[in-house]
C-alpha positions in Angstrom: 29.4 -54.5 -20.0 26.6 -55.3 -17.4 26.8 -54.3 -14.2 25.2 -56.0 -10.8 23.6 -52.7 -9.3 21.5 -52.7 -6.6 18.7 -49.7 -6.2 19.0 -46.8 -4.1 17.2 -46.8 -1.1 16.5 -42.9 -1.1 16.0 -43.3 -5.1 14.3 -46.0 -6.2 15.1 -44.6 -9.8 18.9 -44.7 -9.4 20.9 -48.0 -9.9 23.7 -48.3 -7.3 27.0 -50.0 -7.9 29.2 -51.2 -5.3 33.2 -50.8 -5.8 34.1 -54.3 -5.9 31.8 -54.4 -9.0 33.7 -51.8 -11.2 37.3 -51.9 -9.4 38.9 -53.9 -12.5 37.0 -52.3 -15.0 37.7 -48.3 -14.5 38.1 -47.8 -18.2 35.0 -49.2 -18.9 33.0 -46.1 -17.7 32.8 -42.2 -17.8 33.9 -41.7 -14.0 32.1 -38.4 -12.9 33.5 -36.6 -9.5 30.7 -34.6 -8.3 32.6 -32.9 -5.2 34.0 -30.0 -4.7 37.5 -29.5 -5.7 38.5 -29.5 -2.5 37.9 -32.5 -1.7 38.8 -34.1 -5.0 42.3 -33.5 -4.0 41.6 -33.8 -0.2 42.1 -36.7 2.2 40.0 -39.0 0.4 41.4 -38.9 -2.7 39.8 -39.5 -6.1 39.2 -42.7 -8.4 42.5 -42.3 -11.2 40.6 -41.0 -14.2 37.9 -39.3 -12.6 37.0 -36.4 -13.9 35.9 -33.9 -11.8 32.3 -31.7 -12.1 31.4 -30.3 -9.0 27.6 -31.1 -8.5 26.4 -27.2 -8.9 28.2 -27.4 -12.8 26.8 -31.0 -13.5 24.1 -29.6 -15.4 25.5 -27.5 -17.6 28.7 -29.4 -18.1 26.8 -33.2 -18.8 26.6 -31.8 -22.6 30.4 -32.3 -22.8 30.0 -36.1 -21.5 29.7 -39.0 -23.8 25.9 -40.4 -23.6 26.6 -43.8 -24.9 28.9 -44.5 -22.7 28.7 -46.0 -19.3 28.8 -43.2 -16.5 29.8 -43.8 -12.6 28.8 -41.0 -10.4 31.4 -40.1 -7.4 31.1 -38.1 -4.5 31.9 -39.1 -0.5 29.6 -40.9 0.7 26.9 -41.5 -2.6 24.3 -38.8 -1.8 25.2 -36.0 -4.3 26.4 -38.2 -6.4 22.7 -40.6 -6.5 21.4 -36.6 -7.2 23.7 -36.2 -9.8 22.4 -40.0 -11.4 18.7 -38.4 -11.4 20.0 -35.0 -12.9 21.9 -37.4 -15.8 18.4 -39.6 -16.5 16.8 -36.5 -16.6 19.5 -35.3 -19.3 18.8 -38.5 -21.6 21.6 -40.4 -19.9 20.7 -44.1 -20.2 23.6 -45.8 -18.7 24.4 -44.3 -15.2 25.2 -45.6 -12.3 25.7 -44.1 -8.4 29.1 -45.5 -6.4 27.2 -46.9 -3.4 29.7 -45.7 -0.3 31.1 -42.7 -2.0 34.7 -42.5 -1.7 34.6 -43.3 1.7 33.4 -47.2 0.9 36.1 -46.7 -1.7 39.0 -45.8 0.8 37.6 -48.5 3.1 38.3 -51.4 0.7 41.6 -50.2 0.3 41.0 -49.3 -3.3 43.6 -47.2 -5.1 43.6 -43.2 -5.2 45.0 -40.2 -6.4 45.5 -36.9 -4.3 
């Protein structure tokens, strides 16, 4: 699947994808919370099928993750999240991709969550 990414501002390095882009194709991808759990369940919600690695455990845990498949980095508002995209390049992660907006973007199209 290719993706229209745009690059991050902050991160020149880091390929940003908007939700409208990935919305219908969820299953496509490794979807990677990066918050706390906390706010995984919190007001925001979480993308269905998210799994959630808290940024401070993205390191160690990214062995466990699937490196030829597509990952989306989550968090709430796509800072930690673009951090977490450099820490998974730096892992041998070819395929990743931060979610421009966070959750945030994501609950302000509407987009379906879980709690």
């Amino acid at each position: 699947m290719t993706l229209n990414f745009t690059e991050n501002p902050q991160m020149p390095s880091i390929k940003d994808v908007h939700p409208e882009e990935i919305k219908n194709s969820l299953s496509s991808f490794q979807l990677i919370d990066v918050r706390e759990p906390d706010e995984y369940t919190g007001p925001l919600g979480h993308i269905e099928g998210a799994q959630l690695i808290p940024l401070a455990a993205f390191c160690e845990n990214s062995p466990q993750l699937d490196k030829s498949k597509p990952v989306i980095l989550i968090c709430r508002s796509g800072i930690r999240s673009a951090k977490a995209s450099s820490w998974a390049k730096e892992c041998g992660f070819e395929n990743t991709y931060n979610l421009f907006g966070g959750m945030i973007l994501w609950n302000e199209q509407s987009l379906p969550t879980q709690s």
